[in-house]
C-alpha positions, 0 to 999 in steps of 0.5 A: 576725879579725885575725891579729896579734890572734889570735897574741896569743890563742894566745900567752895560751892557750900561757901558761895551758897551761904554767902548768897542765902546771907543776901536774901531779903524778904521773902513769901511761899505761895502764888500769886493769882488773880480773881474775880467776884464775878468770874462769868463777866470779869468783873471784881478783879481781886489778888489772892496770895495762897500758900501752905504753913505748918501743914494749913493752907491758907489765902489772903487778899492783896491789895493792888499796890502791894502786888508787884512787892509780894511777887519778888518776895515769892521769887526770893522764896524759890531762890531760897528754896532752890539754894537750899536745896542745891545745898543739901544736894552737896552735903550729901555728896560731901558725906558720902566722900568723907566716908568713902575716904575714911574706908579706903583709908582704914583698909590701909 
């Protein structure tokens, strides 16, 4: 494939990318788990929302009613995470062709 043809894919798929991380609503890292005060017999089930920030673990409790919002702000975050990183995957493969091409063209 042509190099400059596929800078242009890359480009195009950089912009949808941008375009969907601007749809991005709230948004939590972590997992989600259910526990127990007594986990022998089941019984003091609670939710707990762990996750890491600036290098500190940290957990909270979520009350029950709140679970089913904090599970798709999790879910958003892998979205976000996930778009990112396809975003960085491209820019790299996008700096890479530019250089490429500034070589074969200074070689001329």
């Amino acid at each position: 494939m042509d190099k400059e043809k596929r800078i242009g894919q890359i480009e195009q798929k950089i912009a949808r990318i941008k375009e969907e991380l601007g749809k991005i609503g709230p948004l939590r890292p972590g997992s989600l788990t259910r526990q127990y005060r007594d986990p022998e017999n089941g019984t003091g089930a609670y939710w707990q929302l762990s996750y890491t920030r600036d290098m500190k673990g940290r957990s909270e409790y979520i009350r029950r009613e709140w679970v089913r919002d904090i599970r798709k702000q999790i879910a958003t975050h892998k979205r976000f995470k996930d778009l990112i990183d396809q975003w960085v995957d491209l820019s790299i493969e996008h700096s890479k062709l530019t250089m490429q091409i500034a070589k074969t063209k200074d070689r001329k």
